[in-house]
mmCIF file as gemmi writes it, N, C-alpha and C atoms, coordinates in Angstrom:
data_model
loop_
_atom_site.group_PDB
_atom_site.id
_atom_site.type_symbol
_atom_site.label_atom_id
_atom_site.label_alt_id
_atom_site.label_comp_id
_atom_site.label_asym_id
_atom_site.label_entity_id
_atom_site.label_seq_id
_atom_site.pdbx_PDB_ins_code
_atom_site.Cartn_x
_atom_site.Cartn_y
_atom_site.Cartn_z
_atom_site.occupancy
_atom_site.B_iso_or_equiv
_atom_site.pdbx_formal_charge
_atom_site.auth_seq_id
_atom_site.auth_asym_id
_atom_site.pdbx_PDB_model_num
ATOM 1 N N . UNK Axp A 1 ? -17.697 -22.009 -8.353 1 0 ? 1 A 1
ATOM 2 C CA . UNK Axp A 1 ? -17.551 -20.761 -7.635 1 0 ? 1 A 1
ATOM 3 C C . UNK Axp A 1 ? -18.922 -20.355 -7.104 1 0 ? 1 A 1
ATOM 4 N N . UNK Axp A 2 ? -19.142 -19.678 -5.576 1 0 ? 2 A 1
ATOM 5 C CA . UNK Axp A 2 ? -20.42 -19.846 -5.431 1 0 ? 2 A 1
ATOM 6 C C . UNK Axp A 2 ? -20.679 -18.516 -5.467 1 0 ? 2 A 1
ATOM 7 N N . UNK Axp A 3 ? -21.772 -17.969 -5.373 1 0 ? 3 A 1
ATOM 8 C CA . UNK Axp A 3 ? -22.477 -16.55 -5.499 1 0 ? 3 A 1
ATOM 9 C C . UNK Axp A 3 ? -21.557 -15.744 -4.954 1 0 ? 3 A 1
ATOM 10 N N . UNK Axp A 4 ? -22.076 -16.053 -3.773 1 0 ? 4 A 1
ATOM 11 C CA . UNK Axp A 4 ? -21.054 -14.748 -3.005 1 0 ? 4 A 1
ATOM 12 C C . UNK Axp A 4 ? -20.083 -15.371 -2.063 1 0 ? 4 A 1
ATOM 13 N N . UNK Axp A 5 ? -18.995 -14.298 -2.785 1 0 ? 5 A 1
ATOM 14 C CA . UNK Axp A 5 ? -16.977 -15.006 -2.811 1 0 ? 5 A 1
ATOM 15 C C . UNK Axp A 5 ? -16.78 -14.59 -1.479 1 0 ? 5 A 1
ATOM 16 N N . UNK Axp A 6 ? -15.85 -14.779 -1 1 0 ? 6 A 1
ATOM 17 C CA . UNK Axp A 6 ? -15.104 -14.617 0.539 1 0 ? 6 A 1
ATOM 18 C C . UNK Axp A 6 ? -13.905 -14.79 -0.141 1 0 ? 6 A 1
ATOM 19 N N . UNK Axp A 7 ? -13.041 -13.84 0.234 1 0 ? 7 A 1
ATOM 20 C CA . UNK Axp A 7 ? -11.632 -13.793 0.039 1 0 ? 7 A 1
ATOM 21 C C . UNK Axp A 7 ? -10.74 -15.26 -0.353 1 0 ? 7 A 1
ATOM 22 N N . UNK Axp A 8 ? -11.295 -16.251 1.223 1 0 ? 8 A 1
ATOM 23 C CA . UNK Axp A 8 ? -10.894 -17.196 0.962 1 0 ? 8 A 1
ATOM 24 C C . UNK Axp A 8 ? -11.122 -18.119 -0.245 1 0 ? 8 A 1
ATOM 25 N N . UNK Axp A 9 ? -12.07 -18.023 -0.495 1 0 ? 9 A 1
ATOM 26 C CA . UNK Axp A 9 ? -12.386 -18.973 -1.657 1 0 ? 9 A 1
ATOM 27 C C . UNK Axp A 9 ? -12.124 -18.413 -3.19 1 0 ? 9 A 1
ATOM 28 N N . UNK Axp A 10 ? -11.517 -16.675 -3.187 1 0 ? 10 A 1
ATOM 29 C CA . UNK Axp A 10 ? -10.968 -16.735 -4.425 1 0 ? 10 A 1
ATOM 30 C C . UNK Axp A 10 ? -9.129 -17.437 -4.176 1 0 ? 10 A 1
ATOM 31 N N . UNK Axp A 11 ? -8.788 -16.98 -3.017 1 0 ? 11 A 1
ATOM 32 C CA . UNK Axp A 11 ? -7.361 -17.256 -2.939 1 0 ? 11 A 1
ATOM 33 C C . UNK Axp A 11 ? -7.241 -18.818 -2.768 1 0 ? 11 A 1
ATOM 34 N N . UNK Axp A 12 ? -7.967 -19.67 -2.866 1 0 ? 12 A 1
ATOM 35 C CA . UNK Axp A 12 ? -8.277 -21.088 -3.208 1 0 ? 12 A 1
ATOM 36 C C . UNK Axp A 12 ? -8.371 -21.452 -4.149 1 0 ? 12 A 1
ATOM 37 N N . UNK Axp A 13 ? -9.435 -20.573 -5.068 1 0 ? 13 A 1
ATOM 38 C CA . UNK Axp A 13 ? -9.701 -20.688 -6.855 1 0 ? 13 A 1
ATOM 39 C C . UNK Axp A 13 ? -8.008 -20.243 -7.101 1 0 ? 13 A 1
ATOM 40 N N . UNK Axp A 14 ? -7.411 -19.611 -6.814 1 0 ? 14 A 1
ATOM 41 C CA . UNK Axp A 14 ? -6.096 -18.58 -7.441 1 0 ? 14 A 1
ATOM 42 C C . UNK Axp A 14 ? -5.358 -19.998 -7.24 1 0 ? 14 A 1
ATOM 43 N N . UNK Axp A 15 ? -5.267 -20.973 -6.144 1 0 ? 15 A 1
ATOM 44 C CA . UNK Axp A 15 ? -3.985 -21.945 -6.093 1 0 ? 15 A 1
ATOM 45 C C . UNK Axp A 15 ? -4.469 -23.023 -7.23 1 0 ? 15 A 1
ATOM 46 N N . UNK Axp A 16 ? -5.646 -22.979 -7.462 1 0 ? 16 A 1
ATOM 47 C CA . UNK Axp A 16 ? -5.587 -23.816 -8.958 1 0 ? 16 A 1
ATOM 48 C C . UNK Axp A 16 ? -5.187 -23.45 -10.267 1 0 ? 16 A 1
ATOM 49 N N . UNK Axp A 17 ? -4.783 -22.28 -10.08 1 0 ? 17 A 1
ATOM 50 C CA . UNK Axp A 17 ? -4.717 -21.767 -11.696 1 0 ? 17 A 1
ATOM 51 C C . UNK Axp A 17 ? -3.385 -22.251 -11.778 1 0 ? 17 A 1
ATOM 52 N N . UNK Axp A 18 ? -2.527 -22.795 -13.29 1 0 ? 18 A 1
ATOM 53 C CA . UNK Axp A 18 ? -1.208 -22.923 -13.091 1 0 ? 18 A 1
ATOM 54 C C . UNK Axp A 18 ? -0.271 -21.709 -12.939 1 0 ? 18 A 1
ATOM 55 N N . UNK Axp A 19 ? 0.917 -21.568 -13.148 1 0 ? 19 A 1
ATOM 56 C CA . UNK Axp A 19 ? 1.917 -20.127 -12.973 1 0 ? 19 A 1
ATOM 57 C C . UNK Axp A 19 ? 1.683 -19.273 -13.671 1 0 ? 19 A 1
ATOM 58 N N . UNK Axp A 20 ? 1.233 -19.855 -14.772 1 0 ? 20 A 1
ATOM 59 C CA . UNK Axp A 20 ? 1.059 -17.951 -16.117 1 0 ? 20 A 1
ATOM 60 C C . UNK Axp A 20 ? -0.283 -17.861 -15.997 1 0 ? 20 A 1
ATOM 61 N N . UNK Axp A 21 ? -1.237 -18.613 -15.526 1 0 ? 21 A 1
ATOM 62 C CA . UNK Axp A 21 ? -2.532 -18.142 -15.328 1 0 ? 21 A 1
ATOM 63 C C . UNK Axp A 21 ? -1.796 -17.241 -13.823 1 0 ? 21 A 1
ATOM 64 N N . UNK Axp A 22 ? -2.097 -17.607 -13.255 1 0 ? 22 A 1
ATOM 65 C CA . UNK Axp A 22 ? -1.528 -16.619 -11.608 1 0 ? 22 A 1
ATOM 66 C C . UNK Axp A 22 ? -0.688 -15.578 -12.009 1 0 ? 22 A 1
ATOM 67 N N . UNK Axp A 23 ? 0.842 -15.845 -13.099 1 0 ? 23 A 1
ATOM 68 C CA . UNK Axp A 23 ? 1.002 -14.52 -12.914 1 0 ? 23 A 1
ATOM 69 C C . UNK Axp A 23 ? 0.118 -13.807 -13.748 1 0 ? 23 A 1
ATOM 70 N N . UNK Axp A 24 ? -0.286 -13.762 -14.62 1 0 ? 24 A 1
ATOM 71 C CA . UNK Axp A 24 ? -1.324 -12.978 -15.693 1 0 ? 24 A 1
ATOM 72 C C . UNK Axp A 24 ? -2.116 -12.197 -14.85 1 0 ? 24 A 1
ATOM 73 N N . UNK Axp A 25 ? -2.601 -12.958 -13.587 1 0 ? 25 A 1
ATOM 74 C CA . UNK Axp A 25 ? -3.928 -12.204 -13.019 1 0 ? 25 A 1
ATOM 75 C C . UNK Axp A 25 ? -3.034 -11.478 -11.945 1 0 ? 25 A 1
ATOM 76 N N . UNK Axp A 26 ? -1.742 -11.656 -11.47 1 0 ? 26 A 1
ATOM 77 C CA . UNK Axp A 26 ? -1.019 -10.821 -10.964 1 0 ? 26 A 1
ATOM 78 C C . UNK Axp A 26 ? -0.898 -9.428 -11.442 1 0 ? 26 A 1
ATOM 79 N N . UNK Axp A 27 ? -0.317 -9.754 -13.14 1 0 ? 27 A 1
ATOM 80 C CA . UNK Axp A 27 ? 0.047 -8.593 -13.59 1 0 ? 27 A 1
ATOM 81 C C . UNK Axp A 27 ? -0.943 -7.485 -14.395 1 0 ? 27 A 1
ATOM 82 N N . UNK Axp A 28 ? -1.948 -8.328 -14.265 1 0 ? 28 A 1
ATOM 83 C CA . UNK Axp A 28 ? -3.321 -7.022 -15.056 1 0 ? 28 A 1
ATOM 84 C C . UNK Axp A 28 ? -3.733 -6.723 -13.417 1 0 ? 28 A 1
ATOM 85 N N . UNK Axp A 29 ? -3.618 -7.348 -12.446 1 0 ? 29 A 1
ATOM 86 C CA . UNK Axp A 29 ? -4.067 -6.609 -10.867 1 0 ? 29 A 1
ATOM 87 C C . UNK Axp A 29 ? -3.064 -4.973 -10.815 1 0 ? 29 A 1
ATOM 88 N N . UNK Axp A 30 ? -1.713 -5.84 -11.055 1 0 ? 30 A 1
ATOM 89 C CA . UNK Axp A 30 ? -0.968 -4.605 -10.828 1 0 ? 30 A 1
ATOM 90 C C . UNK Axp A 30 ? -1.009 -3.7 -11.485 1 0 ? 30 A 1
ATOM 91 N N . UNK Axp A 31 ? -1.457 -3.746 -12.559 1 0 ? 31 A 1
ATOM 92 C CA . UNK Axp A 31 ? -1.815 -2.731 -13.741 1 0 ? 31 A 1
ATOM 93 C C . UNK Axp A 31 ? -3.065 -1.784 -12.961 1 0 ? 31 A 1
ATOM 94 N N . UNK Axp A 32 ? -4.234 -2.964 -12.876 1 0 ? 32 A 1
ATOM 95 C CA . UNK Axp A 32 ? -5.324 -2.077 -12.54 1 0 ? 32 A 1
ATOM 96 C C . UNK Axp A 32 ? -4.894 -0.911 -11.321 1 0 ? 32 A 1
ATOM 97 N N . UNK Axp A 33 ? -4.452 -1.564 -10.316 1 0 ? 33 A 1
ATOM 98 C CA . UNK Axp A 33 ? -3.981 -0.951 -9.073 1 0 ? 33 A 1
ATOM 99 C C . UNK Axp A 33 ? -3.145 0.448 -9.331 1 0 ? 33 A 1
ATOM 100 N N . UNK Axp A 34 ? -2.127 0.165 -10.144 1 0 ? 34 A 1
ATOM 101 C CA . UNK Axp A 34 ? -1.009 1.284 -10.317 1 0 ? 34 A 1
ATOM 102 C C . UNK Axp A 34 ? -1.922 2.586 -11.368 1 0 ? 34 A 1
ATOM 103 N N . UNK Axp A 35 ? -2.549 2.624 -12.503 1 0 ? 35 A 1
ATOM 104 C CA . UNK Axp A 35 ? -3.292 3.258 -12.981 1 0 ? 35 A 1
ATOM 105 C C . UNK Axp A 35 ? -4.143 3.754 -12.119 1 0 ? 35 A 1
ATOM 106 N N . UNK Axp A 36 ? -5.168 2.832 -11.458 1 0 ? 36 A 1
ATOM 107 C CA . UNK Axp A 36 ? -6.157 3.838 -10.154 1 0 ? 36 A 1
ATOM 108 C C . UNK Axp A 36 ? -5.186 4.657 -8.833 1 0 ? 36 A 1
ATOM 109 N N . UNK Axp A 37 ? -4.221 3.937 -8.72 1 0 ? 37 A 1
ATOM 110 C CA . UNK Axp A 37 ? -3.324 4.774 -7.915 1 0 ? 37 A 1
ATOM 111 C C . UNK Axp A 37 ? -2.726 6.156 -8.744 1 0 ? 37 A 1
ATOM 112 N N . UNK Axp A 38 ? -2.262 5.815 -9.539 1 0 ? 38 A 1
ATOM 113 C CA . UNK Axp A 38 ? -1.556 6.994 -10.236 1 0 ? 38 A 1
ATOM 114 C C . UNK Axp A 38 ? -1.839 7.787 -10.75 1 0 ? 38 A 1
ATOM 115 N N . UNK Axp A 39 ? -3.093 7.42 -11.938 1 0 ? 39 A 1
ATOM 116 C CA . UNK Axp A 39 ? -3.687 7.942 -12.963 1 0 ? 39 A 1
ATOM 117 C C . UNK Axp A 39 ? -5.499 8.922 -12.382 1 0 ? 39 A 1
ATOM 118 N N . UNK Axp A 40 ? -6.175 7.86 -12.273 1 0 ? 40 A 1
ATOM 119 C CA . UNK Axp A 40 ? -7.402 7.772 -12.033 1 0 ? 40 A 1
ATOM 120 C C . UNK Axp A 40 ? -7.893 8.456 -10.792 1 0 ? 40 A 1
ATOM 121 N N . UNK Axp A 41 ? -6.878 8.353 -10.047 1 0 ? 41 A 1
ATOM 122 C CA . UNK Axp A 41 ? -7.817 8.772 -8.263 1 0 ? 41 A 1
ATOM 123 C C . UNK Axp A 41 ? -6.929 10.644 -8.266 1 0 ? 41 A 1
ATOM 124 N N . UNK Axp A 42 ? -5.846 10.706 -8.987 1 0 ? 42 A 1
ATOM 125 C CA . UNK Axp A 42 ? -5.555 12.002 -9.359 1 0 ? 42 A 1
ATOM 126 C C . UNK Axp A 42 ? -6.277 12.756 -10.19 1 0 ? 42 A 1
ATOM 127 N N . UNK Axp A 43 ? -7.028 12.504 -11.247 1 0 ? 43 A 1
ATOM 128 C CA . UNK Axp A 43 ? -7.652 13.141 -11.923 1 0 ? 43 A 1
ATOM 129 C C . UNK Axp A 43 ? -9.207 13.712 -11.402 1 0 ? 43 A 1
ATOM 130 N N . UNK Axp A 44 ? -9.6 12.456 -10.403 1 0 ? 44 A 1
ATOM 131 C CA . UNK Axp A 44 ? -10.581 12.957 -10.222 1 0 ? 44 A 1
ATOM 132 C C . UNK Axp A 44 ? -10.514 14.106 -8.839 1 0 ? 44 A 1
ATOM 133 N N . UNK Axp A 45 ? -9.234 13.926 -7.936 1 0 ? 45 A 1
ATOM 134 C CA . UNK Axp A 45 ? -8.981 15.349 -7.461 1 0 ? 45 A 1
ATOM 135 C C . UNK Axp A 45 ? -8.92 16.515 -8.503 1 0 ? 45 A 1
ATOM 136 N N . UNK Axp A 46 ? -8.707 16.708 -9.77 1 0 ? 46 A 1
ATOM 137 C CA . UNK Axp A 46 ? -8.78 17.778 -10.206 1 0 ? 46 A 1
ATOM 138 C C . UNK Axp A 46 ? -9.484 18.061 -10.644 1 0 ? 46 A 1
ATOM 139 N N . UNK Axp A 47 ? -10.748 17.075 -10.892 1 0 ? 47 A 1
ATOM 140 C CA . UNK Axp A 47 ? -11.861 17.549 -11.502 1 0 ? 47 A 1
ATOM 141 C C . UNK Axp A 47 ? -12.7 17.801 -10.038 1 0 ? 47 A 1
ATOM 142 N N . UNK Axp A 48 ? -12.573 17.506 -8.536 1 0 ? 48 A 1
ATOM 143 C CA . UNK Axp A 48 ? -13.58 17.993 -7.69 1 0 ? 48 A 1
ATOM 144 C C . UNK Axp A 48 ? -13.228 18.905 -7.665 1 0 ? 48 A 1
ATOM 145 N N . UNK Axp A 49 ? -11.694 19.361 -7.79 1 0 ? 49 A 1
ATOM 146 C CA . UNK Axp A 49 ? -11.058 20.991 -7.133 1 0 ? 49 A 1
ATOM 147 C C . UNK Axp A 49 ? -12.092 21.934 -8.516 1 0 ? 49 A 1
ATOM 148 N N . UNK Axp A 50 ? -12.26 21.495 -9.897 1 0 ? 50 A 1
ATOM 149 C CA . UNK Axp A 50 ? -12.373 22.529 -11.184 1 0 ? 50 A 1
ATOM 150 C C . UNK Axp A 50 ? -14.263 22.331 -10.777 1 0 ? 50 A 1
ATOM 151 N N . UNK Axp A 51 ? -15.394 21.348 -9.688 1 0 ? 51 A 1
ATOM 152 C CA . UNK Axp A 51 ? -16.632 21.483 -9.724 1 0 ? 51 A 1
ATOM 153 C C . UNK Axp A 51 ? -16.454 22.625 -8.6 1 0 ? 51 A 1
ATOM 154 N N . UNK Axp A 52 ? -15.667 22.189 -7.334 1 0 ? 52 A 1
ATOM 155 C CA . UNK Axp A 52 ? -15.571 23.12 -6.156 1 0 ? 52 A 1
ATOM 156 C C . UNK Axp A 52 ? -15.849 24.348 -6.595 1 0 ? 52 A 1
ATOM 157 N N . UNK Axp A 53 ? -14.605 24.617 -8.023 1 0 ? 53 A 1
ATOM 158 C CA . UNK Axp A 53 ? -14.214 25.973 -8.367 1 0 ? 53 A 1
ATOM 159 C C . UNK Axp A 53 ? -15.39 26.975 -9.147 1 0 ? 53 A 1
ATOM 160 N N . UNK Axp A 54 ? -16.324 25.822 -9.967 1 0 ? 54 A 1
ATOM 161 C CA . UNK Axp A 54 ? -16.986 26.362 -10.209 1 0 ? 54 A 1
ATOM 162 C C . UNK Axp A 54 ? -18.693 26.84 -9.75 1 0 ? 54 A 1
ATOM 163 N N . UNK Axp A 55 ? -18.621 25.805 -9.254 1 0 ? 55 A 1
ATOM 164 C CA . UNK Axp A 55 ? -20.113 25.641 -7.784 1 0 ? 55 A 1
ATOM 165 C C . UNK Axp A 55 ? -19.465 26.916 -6.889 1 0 ? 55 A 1
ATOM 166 N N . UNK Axp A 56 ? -18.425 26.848 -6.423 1 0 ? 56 A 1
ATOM 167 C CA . UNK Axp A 56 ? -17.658 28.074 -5.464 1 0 ? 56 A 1
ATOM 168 C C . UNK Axp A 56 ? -18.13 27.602 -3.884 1 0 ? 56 A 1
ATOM 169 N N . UNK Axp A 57 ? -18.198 26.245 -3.832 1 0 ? 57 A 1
ATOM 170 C CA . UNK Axp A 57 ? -18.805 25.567 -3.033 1 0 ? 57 A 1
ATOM 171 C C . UNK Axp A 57 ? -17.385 24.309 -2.118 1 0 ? 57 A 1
ATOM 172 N N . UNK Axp A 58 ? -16.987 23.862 -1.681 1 0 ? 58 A 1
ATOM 173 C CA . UNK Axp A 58 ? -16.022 22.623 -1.601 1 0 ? 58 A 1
ATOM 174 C C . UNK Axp A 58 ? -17.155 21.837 -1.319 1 0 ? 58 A 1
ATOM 175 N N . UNK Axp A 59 ? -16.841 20.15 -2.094 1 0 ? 59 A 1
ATOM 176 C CA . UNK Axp A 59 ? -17.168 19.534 -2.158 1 0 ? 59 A 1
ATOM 177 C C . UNK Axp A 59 ? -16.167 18.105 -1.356 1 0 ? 59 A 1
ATOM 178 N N . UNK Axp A 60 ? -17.169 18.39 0.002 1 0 ? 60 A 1
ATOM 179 C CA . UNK Axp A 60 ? -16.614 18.093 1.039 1 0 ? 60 A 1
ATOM 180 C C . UNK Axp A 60 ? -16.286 15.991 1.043 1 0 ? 60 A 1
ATOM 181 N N . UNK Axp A 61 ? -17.894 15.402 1.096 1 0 ? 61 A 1
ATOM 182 C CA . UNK Axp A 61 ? -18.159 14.253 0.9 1 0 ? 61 A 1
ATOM 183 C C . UNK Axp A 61 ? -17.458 13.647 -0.221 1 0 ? 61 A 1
ATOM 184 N N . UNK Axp A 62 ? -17.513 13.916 -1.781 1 0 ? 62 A 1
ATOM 185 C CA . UNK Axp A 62 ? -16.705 13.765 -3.228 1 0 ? 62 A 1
ATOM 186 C C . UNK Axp A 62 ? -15.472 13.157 -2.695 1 0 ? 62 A 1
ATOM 187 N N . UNK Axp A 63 ? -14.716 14.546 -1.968 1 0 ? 63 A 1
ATOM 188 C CA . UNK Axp A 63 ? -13.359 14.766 -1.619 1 0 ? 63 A 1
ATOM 189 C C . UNK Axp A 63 ? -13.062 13.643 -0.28 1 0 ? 63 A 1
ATOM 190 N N . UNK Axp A 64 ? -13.492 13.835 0.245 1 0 ? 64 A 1
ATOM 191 C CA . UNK Axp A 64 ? -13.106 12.596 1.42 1 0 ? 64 A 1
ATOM 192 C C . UNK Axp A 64 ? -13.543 11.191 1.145 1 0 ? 64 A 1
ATOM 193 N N . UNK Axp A 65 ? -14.309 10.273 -0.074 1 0 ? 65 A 1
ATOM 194 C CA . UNK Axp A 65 ? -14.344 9.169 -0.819 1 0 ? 65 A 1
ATOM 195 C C . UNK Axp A 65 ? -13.136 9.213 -1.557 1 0 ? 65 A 1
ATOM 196 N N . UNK Axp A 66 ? -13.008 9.979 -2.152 1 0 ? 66 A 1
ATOM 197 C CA . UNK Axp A 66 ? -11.878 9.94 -3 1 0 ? 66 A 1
ATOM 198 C C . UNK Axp A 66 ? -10.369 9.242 -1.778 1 0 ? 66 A 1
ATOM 199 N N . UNK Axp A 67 ? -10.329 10.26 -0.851 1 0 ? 67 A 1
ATOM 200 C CA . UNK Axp A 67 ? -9.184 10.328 -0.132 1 0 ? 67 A 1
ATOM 201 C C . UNK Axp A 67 ? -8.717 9.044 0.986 1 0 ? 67 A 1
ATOM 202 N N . UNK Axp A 68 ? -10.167 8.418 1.022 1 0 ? 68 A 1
ATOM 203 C CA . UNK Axp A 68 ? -10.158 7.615 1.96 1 0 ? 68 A 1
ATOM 204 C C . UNK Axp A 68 ? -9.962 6.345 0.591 1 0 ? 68 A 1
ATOM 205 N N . UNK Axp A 69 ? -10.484 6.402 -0.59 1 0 ? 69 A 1
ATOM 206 C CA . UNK Axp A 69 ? -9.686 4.928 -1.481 1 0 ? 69 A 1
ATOM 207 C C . UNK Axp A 69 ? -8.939 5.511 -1.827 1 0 ? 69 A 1
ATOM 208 N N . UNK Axp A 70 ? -7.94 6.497 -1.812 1 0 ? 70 A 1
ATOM 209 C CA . UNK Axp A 70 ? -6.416 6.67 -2 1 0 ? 70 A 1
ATOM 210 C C . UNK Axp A 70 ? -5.575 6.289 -0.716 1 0 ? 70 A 1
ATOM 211 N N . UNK Axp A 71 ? -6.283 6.314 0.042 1 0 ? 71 A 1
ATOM 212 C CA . UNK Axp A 71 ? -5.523 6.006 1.965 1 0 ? 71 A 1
ATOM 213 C C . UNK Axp A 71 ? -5.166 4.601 1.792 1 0 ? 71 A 1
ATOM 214 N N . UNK Axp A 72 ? -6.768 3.978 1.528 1 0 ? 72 A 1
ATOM 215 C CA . UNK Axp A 72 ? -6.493 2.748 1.742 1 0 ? 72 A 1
ATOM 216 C C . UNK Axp A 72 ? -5.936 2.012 0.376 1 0 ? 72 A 1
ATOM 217 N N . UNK Axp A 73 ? -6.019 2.174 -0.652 1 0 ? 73 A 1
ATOM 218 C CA . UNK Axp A 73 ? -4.976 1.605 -1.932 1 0 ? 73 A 1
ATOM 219 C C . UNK Axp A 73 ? -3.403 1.422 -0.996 1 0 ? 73 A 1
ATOM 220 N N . UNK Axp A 74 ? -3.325 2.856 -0.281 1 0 ? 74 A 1
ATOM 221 C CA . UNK Axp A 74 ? -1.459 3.055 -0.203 1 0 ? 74 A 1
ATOM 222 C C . UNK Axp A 74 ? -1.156 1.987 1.062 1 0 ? 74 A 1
ATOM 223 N N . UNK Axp A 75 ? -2.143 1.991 1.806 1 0 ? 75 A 1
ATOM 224 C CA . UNK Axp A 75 ? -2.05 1.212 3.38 1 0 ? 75 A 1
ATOM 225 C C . UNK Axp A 75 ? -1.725 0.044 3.108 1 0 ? 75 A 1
ATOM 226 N N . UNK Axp A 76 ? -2.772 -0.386 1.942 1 0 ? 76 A 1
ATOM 227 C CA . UNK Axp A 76 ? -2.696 -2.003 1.778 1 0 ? 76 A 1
ATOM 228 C C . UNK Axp A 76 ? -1.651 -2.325 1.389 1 0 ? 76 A 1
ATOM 229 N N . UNK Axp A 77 ? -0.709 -1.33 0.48 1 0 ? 77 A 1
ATOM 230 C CA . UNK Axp A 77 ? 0.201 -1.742 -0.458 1 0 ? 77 A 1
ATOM 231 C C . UNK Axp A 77 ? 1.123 -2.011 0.464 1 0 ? 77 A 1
ATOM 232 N N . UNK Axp A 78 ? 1.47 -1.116 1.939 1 0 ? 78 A 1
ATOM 233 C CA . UNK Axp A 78 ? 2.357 -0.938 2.669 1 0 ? 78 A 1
ATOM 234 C C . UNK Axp A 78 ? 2.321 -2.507 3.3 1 0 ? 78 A 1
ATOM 235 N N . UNK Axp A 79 ? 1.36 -2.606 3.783 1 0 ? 79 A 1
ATOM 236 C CA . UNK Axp A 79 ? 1.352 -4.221 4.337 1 0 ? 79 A 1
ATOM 237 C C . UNK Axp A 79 ? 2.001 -4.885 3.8 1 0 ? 79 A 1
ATOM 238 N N . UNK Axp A 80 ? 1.485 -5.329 2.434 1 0 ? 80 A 1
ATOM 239 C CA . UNK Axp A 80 ? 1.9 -6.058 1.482 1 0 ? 80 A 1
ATOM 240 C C . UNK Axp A 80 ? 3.098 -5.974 1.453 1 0 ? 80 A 1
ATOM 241 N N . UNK Axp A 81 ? 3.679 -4.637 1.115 1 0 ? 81 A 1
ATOM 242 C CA . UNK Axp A 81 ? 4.889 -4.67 0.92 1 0 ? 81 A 1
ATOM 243 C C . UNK Axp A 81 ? 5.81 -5.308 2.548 1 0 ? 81 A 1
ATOM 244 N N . UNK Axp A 82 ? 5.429 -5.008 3.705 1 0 ? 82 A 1
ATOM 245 C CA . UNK Axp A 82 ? 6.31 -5.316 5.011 1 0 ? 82 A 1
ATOM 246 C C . UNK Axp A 82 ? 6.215 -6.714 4.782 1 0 ? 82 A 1
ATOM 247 N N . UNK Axp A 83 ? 5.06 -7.719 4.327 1 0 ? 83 A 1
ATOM 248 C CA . UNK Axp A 83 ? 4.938 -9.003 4.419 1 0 ? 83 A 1
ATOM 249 C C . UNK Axp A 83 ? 5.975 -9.192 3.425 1 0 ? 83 A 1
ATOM 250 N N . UNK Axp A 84 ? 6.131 -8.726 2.144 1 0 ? 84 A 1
ATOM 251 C CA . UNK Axp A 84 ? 7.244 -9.054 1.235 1 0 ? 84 A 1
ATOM 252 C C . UNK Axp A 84 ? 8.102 -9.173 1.928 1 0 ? 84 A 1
ATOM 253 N N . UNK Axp A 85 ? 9.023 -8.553 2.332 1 0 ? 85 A 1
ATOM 254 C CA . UNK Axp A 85 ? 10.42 -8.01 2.573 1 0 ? 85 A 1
ATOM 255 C C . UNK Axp A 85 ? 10.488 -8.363 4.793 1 0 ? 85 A 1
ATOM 256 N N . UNK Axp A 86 ? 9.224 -9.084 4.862 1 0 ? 86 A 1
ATOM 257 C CA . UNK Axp A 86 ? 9.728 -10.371 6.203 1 0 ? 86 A 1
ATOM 258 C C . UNK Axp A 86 ? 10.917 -11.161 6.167 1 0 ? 86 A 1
């Protein structure tokens, strides 16, 4: 594996692994993914809204990182999902 990966060359490393290696790294992906989707990128909206609240300030930059890897988590998924269901 060389220093620095390019997409392609992990999804190359991925066709060597056998089926329960692949799904394994499937299913701790989907794990990671669904927790930062669900769990993680919600909480930290409520903790900018409870600094906002207490600075009495909005915390403009925080809030639009946050919003833009919640955009793109859901975008990608959408792809993904239209390529599924081709």
């Amino acid at each position: 594996m060389p220093i620095v990966t390019f997409p392609e060359d992990v999804l190359t490393l991925m066709k060597t692994y056998d089926e329960a290696e692949r799904e394994a790294h499937y299913e701790q992906s989907f794990k990671i993914l669904f927790q930062l989707n669900q769990f993680i990128l919600p909480a930290f909206y409520i903790l900018l809204f409870t600094i906002s609240l207490l600075l009495r300030e909005v915390q403009y930059l925080p809030i639009a990182i946050v919003v833009f890897i919640h955009l793109y988590i859901n975008v990608v998924n959408i792809s993904m999902i239209k390529k599924y269901f081709k």
